[in-house]
N, C-alpha and C positions, 0 to 999 in steps of 0.2 A: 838437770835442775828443773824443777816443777815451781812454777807461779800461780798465785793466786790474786786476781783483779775484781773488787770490789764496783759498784756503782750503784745508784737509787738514792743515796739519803737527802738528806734538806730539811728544810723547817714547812711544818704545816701546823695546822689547827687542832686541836680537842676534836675526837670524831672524825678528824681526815683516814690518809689513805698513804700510802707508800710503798714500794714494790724496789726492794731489793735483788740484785744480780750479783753472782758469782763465779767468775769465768776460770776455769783453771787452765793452762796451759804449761807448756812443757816434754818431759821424756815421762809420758802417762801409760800403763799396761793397763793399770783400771784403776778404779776409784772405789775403794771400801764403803765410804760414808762421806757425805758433804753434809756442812750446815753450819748455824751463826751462834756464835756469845755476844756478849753485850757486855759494857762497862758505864757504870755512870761514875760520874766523877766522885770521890771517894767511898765509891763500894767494891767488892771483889766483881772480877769477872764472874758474870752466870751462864751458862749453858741456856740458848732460846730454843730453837728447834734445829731436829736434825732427820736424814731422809739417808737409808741405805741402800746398796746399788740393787734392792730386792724391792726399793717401796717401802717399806717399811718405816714411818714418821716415828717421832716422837716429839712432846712437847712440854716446856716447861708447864706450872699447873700456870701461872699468871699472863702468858698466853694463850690459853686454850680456848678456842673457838672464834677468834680473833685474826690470828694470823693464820698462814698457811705454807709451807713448805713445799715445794716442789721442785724436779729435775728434766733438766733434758740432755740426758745421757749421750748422745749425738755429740754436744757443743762441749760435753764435761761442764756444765753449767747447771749454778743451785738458784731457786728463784727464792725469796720471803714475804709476801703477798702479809701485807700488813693494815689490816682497815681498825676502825675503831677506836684508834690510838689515843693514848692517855700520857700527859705531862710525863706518868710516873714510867713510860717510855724511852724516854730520852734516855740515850746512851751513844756511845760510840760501839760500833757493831764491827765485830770481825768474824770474816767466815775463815771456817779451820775446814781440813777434809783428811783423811787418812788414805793414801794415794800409794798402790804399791809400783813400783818401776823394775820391778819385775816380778816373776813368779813367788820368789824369796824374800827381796828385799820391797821394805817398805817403809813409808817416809808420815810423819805428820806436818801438814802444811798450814802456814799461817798469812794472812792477807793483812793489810797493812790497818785498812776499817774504814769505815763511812761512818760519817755523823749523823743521825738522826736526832731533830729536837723538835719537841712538839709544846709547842705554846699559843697563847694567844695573844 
């Protein structure tokens, strides 16, 4: 069974700052891809950024240049390096990863989420 453990959200300000964490833990062989969606309250989940076990980012276009994505493949851990932030931010954030547990078999994982809200 593979987990995924969320941390960093909270309330900040217009222009603050926030630096999400994503731990995975578990029966891990390796890690496809890690990275975060987001949900605000009555919109679909969106896809925010995601980082594959090569480096390779990707980023919605309404965070680009903004946030920042990164890993430390060591810990199996995604970071979301989030400055700039905008009201229209606020979401509840969950990280997903595609986690294979073995050579063959492979799993998509979902973490429960951290609230992020940005107001004044």
């Amino acid at each position: 069974q593979v987990q995924l453990v969320e941390s960093g959200g909270g309330l900040v300000q217009p222009g603050g700052s926030l630096r999400l964490s994503c731990a995975a833990s578990g029966n891990i062989f390796s890690i496809s891809y890690m990275g975060w969606y987001r949900q605000a309250p009555g919109k679909e989940r969106e896809s925010v950024a995601f980082i594959s076990s090569s480096d390779s980012t990707n980023y919605d276009n309404s965070v680009k240049g903004r946030f920042t994505i990164s890993r430390d493949s060591a810990k199996n851990t995604v970071y979301l390096q989030m400055n700039t932030l905008k009201p229209e931010d606020t979401a509840h954030y969950f990280c997903n990863a595609l986690v294979a547990l073995t050579t063959r078999e492979y799993r998509e994982v979902w973490g429960q989420g951290t609230q992020v809200t940005v107001s004044s």
